[in-house]
N, C-alpha and C positions, 0 to 999 in steps of 0.2 A: 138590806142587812138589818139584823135586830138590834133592837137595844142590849147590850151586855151588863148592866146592871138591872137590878129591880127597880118599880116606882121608888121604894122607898130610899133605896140609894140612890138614884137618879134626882131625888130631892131635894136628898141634903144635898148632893155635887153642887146643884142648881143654888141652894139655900147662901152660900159659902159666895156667889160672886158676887162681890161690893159694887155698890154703884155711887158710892162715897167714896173720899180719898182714896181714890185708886194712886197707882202707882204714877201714871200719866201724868194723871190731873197734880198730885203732888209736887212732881221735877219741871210742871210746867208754875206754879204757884212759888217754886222755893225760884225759880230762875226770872219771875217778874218780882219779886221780893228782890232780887238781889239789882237788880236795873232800878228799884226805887218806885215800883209800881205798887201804891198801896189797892188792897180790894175787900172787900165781904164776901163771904161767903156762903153763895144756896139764900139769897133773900127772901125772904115768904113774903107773898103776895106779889110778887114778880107770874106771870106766867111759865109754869113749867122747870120754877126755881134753877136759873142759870148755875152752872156752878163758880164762876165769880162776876161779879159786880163790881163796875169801877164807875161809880155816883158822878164822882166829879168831871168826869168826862164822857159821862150817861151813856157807856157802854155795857154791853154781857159779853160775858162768851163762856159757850160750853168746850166741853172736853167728851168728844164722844170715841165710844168703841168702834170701830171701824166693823168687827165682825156685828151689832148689835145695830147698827146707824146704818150699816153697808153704804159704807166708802168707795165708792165709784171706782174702779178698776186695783181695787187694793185686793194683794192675795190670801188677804186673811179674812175679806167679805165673802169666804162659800160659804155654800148653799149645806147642809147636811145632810147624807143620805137617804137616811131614813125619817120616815113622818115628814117627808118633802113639804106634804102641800101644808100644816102646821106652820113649818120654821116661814115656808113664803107667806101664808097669812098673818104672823106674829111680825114679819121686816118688813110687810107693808103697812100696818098698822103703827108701829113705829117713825117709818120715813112720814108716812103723812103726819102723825100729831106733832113731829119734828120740823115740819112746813107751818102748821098752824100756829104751831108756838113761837116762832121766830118770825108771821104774819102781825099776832098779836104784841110785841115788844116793839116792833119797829112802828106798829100802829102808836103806840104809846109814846114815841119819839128817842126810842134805843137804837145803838148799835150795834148790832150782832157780829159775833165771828165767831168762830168753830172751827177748832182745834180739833185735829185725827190723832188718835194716839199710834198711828205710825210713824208719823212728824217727831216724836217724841221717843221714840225706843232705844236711844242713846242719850249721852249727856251731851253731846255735841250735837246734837238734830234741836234737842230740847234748846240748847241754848241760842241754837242759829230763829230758832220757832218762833222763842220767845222775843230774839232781837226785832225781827219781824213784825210779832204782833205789839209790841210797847209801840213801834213807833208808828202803827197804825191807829194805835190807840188813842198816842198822844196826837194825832194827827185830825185836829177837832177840823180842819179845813171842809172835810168830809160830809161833816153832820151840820145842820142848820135847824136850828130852836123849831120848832110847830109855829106856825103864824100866829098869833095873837086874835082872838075874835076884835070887832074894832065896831 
């Protein structure tokens, strides 16, 4: 099937999705705010600028789209029909620098986790998420400092 708009509105359409405070990434941010979870956010010079940082307990975690990350059996990771092989070389492109870049954090002595924003599409998902992830977070048992050279 064709495209139904022109490039040029296919551009703006495209122009228009944020990949900053999204709507997720906010209800998961206002609901570890509210558990007491402080964070930064998007720190430059991090690999791949997580969308929050929590220092003190040297963890990341993003907040990805499910249809953009493609979320492993989620029904809003299809495929598009048209320009097929495009959108699969544009989400594979994707899932890999999304391997590399949580290779490189963990390299550094991060802990990663990655929020779907399907987890998230209610305030009751968001808050059970975020209960979840706090106390994964605060759950330094996990993570173990990089050895020391000696």
């Amino acid at each position: 099937m064709a495209d139904f708009l022109s490039p040029a509105e296919r551009s703006a359409r495209m122009a228009r999705i944020r990949s900053n405070d999204t709507s997720p990434e906010v209800a998961l941010r206002r609901a570890l705010h509210r558990l007491g979870l402080r964070y930064v956010l998007r720190k430059k010079g991090l690999p791949g600028k997580p969308d929050l940082v929590f220092p003190k307990h040297h963890a990341v975690v993003f907040v990805h789209g499910c249809f953009w990350h493609r979320h492993a059996g989620c029904k809003v990771a299809s495929t598009p029909k048209s320009n097929t092989q495009f959108w699969t070389d544009k989400f594979d492109r994707n899932v890999a620098r999304d391997a590399r870049v949580q290779d490189e954090l963990r390299a550094q002595g991060w802990r990663v986790f990655v929020i779907w924003e399907c987890d998230l599409q209610s305030k009751m998902r968001a808050n059970l998420t975020a209960e979840s992830l706090a106390a994964d977070i605060r759950c330094d048992l996990t993570w173990n400092e990089p050895p020391t050279q000696s």
